[in-house]
N, CA, C and O atoms as CSV, one atom per row, in Angstrom:
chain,resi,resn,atom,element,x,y,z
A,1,UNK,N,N,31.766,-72.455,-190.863
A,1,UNK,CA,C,32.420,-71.170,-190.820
A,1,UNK,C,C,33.357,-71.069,-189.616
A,1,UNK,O,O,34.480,-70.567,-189.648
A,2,UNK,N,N,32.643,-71.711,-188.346
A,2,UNK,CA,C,33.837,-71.547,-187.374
A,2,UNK,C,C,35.254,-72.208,-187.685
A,2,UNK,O,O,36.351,-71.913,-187.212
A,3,UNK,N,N,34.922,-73.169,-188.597
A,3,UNK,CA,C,36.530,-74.034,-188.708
A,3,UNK,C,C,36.869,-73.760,-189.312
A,3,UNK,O,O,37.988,-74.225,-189.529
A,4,UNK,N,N,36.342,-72.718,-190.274
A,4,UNK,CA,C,37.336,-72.331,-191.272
A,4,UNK,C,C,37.884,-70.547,-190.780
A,4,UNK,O,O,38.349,-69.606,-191.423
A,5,UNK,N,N,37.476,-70.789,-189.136
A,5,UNK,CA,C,38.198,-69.366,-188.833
A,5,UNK,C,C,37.359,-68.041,-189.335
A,5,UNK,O,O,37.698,-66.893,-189.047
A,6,UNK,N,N,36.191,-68.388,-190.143
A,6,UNK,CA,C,35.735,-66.728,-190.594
A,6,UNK,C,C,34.190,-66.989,-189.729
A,6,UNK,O,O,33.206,-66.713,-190.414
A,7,UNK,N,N,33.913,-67.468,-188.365
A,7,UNK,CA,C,32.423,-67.093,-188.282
A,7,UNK,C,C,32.634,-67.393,-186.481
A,7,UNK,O,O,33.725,-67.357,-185.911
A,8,UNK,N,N,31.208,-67.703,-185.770
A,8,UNK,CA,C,30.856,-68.175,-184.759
A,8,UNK,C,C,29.707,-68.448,-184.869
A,8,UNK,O,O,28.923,-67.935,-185.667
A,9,UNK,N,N,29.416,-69.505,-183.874
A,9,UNK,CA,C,27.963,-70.238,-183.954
A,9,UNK,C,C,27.704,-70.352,-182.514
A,9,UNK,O,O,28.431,-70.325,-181.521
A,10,UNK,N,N,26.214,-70.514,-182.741
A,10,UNK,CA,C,25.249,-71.038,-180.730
A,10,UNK,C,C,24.654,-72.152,-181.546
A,10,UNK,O,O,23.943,-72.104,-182.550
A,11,UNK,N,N,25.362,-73.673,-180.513
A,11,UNK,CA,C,24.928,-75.048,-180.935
A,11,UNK,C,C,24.643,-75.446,-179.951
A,11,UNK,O,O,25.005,-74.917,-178.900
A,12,UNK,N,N,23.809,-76.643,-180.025
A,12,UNK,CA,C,23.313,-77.029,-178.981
A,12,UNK,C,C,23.946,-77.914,-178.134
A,12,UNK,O,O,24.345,-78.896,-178.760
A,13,UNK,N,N,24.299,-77.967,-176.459
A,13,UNK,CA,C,25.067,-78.541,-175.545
A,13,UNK,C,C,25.112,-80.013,-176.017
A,13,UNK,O,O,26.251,-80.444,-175.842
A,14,UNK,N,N,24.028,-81.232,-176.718
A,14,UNK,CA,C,24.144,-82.351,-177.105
A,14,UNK,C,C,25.183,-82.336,-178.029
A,14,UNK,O,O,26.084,-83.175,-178.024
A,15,UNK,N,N,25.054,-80.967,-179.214
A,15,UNK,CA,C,26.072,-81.237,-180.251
A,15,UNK,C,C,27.231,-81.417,-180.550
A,15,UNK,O,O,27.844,-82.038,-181.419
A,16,UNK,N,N,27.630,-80.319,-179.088
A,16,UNK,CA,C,29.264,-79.810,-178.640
A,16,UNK,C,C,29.944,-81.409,-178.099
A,16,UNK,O,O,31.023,-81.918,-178.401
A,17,UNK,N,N,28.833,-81.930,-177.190
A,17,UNK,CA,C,29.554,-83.203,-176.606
A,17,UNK,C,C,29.346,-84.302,-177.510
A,17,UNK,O,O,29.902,-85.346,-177.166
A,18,UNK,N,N,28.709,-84.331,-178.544
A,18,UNK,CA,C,28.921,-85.668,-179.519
A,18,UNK,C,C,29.767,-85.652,-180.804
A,18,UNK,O,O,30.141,-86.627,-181.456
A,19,UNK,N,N,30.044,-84.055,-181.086
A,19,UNK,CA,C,30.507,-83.538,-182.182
A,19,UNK,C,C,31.446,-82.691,-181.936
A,19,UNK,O,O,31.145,-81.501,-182.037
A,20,UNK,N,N,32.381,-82.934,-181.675
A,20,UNK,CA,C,33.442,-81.984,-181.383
A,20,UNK,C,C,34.209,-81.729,-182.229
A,20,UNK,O,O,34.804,-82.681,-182.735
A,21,UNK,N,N,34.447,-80.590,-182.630
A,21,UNK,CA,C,35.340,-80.489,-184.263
A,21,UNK,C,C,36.475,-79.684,-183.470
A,21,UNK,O,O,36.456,-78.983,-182.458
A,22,UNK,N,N,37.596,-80.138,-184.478
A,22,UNK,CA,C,39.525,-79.806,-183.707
A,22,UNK,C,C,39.426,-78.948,-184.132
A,22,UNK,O,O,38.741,-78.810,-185.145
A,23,UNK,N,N,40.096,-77.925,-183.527
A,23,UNK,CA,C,40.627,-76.689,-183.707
A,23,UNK,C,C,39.480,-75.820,-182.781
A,23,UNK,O,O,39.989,-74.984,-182.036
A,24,UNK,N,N,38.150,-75.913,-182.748
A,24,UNK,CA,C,37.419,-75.099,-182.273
A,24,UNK,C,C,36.777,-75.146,-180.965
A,24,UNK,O,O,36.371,-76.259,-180.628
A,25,UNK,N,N,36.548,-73.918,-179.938
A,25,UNK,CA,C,36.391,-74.059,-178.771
A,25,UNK,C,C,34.979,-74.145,-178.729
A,25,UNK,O,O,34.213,-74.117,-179.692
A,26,UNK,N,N,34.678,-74.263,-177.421
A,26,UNK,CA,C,32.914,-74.306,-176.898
A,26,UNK,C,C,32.923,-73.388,-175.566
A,26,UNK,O,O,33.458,-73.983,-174.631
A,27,UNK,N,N,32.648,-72.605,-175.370
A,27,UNK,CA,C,32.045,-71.533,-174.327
A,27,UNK,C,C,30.620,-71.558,-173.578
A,27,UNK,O,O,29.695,-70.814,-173.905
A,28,UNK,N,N,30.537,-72.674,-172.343
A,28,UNK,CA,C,29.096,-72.581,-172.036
A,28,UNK,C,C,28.615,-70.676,-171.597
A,28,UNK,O,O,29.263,-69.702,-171.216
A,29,UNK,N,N,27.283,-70.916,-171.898
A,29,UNK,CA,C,26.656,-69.606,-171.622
A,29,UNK,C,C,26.608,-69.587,-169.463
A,29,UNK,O,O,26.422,-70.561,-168.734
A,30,UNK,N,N,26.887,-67.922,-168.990
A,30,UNK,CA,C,26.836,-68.224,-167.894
A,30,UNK,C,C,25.262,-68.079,-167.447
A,30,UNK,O,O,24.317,-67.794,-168.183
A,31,UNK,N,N,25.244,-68.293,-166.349
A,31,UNK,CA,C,23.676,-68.224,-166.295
A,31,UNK,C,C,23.071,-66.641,-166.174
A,31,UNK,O,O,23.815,-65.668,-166.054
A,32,UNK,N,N,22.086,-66.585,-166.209
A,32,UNK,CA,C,21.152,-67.625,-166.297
A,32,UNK,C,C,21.243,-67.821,-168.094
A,32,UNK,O,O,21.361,-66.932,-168.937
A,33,UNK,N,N,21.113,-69.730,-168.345
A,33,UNK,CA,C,20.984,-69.954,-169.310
A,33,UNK,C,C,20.061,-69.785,-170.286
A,33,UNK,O,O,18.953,-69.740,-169.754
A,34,UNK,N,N,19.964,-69.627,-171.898
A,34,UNK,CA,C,18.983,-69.660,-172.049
A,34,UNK,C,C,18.345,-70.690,-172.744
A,34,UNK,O,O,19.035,-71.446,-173.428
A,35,UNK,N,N,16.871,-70.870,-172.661
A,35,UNK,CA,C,15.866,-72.386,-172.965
A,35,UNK,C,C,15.817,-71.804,-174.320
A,35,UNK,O,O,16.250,-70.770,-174.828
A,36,UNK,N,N,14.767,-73.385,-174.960
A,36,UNK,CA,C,14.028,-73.307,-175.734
A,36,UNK,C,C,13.210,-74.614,-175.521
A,36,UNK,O,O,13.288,-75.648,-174.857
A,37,UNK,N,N,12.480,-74.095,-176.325
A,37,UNK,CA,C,11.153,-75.201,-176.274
A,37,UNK,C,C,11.204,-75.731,-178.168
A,37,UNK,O,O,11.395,-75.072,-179.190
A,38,UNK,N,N,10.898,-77.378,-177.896
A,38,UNK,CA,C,10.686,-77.970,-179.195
A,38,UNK,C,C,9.937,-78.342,-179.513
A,38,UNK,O,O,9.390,-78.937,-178.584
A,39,UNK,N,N,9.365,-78.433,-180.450
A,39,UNK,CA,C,8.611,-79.158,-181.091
A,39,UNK,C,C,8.502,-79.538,-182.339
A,39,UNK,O,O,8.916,-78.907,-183.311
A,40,UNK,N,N,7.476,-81.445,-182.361
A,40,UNK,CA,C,7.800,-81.983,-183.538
A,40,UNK,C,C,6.167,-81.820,-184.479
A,40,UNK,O,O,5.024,-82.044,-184.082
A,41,UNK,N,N,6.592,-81.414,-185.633
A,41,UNK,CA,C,5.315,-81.302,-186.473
A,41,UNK,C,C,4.994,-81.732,-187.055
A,41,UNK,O,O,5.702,-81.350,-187.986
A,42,UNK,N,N,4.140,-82.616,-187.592
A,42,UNK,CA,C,3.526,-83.325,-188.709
A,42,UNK,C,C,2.350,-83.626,-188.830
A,42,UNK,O,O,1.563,-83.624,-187.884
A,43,UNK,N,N,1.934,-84.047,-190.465
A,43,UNK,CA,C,0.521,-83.599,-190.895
A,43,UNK,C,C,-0.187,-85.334,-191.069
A,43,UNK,O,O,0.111,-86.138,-191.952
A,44,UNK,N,N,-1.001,-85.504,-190.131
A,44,UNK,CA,C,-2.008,-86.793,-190.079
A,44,UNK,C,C,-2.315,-87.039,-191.271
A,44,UNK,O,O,-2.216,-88.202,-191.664
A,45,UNK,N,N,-2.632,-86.314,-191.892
A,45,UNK,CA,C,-3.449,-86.507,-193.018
A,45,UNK,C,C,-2.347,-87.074,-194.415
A,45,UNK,O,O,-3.057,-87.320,-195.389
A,46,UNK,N,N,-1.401,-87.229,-194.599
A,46,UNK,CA,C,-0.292,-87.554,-195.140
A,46,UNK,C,C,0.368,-89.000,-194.659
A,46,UNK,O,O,0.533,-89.303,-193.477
A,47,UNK,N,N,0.662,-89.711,-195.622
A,47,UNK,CA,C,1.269,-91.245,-195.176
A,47,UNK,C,C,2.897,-90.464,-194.584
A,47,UNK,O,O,3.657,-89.528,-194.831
A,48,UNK,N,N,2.686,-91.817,-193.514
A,48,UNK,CA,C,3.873,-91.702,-192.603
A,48,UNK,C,C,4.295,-92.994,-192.621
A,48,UNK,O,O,3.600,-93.909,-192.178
A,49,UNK,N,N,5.711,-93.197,-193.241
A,49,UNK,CA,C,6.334,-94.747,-192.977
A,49,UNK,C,C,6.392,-94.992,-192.095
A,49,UNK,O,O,6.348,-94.248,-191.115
A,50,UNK,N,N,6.546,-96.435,-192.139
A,50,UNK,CA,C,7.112,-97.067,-190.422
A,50,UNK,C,C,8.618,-96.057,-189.684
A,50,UNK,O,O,9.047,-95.846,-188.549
A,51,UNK,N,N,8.920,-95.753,-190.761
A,51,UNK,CA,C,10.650,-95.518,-189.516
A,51,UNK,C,C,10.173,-94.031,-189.760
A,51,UNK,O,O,11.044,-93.303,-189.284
A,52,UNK,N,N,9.418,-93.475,-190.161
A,52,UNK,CA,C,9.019,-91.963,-189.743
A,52,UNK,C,C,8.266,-91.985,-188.303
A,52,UNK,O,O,8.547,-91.350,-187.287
A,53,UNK,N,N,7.236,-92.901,-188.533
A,53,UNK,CA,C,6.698,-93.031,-187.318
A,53,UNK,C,C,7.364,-93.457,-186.158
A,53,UNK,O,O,7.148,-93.016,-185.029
A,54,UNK,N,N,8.268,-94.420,-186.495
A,54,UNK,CA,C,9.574,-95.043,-185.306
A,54,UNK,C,C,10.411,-93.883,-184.523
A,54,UNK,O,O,10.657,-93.731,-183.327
A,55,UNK,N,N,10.895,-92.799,-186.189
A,55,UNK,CA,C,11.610,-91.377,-185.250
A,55,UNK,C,C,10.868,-90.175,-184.515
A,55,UNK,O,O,11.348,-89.260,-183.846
A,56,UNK,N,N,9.312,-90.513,-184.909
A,56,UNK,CA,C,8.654,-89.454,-184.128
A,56,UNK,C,C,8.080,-90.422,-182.834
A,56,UNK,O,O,7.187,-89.951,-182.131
A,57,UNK,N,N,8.343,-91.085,-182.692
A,57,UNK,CA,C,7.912,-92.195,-180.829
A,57,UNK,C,C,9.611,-92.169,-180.502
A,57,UNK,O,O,9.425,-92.152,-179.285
A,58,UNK,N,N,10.302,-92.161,-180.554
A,58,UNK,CA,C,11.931,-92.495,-180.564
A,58,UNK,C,C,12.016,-90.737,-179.514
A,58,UNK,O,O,12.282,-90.392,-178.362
A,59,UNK,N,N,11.583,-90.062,-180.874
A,59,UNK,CA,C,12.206,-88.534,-180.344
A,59,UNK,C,C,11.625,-88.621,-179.333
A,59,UNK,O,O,12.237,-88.609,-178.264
A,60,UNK,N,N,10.480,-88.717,-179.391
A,60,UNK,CA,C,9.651,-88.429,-177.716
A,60,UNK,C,C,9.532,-89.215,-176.709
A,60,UNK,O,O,8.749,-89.046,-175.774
A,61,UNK,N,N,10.186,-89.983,-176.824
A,61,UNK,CA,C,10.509,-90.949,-175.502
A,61,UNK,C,C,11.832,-90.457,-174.937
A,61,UNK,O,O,12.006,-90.552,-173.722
A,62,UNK,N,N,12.935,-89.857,-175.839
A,62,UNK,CA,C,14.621,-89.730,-175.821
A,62,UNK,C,C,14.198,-88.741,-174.682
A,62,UNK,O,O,14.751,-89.037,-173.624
A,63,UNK,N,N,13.020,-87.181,-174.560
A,63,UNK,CA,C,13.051,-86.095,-174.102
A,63,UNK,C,C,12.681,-86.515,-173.191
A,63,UNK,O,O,11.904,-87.452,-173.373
A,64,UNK,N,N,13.040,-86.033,-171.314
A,64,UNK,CA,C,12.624,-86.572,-170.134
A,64,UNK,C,C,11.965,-85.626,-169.876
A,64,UNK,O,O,11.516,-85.619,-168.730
A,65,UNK,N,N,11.582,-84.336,-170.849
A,65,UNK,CA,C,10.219,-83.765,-170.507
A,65,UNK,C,C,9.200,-83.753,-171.077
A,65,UNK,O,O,9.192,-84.561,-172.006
A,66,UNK,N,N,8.082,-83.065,-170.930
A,66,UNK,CA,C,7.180,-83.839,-172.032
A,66,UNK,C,C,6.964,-82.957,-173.251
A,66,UNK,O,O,6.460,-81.843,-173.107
A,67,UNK,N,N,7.344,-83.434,-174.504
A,67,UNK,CA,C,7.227,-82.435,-175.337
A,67,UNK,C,C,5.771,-82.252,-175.949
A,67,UNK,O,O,4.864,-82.891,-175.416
A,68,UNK,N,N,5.526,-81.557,-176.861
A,68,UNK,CA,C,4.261,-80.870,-177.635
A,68,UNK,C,C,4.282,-81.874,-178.707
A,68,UNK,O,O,5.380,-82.428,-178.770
A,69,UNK,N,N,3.386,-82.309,-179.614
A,69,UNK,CA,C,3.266,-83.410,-180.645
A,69,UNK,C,C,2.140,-82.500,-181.314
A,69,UNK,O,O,0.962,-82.582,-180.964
A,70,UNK,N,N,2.649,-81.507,-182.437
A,70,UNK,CA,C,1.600,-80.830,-183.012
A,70,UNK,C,C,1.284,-81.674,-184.469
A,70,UNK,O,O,2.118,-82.127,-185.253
A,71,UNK,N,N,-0.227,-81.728,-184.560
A,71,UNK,CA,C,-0.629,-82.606,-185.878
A,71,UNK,C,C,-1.374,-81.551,-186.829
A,71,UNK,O,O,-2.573,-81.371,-186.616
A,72,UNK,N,N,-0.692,-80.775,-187.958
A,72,UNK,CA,C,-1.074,-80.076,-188.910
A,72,UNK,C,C,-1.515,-80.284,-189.785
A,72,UNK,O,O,-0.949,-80.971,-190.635
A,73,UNK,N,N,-2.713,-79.780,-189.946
A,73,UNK,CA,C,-3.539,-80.649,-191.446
A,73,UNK,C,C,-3.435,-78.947,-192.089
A,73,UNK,O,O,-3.787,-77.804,-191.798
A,74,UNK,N,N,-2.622,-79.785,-193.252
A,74,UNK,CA,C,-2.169,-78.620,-194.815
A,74,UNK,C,C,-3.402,-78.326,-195.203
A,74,UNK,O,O,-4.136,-79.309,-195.099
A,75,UNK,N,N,-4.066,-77.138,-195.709
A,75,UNK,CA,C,-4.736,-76.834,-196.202
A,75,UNK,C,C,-4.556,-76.553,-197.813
A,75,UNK,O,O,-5.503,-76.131,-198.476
């Protein structure tokens, strides 16, 4: 929507610098900024491929803080 001129969006600072689309600006927020907290979810109890399992050790090594690793068993 922003590139097509009818919207605005809040993306995340990784996205702006790997993804930069022409025509459209980026406005950091002034401070104080605001956080969020992430987290990755998945259910033990469910097969997990190798490269599922590869992107959930991958993600959490990439973060230099320590994230949450919640394991949800579906009822």
């Amino acid at each position: 929507m922003v590139a097509a001129e009818i919207g605005i969006s809040i993306v995340p600072q990784m996205m702006v610098k790997h993804q930069a689309i022409p025509g459209c600006v980026s406005l950091p927020f002034a401070p104080p900024v605001p956080e969020r907290e992430l987290n990755l979810l998945y259910n033990p109890l469910r097969f997990q491929s190798k490269a599922a399992a590869a992107f959930r050790q991958e993600t959490a090594a990439a973060f230099s803080s320590p994230i949450t690793l919640i394991a949800h068993n579906a009822n």
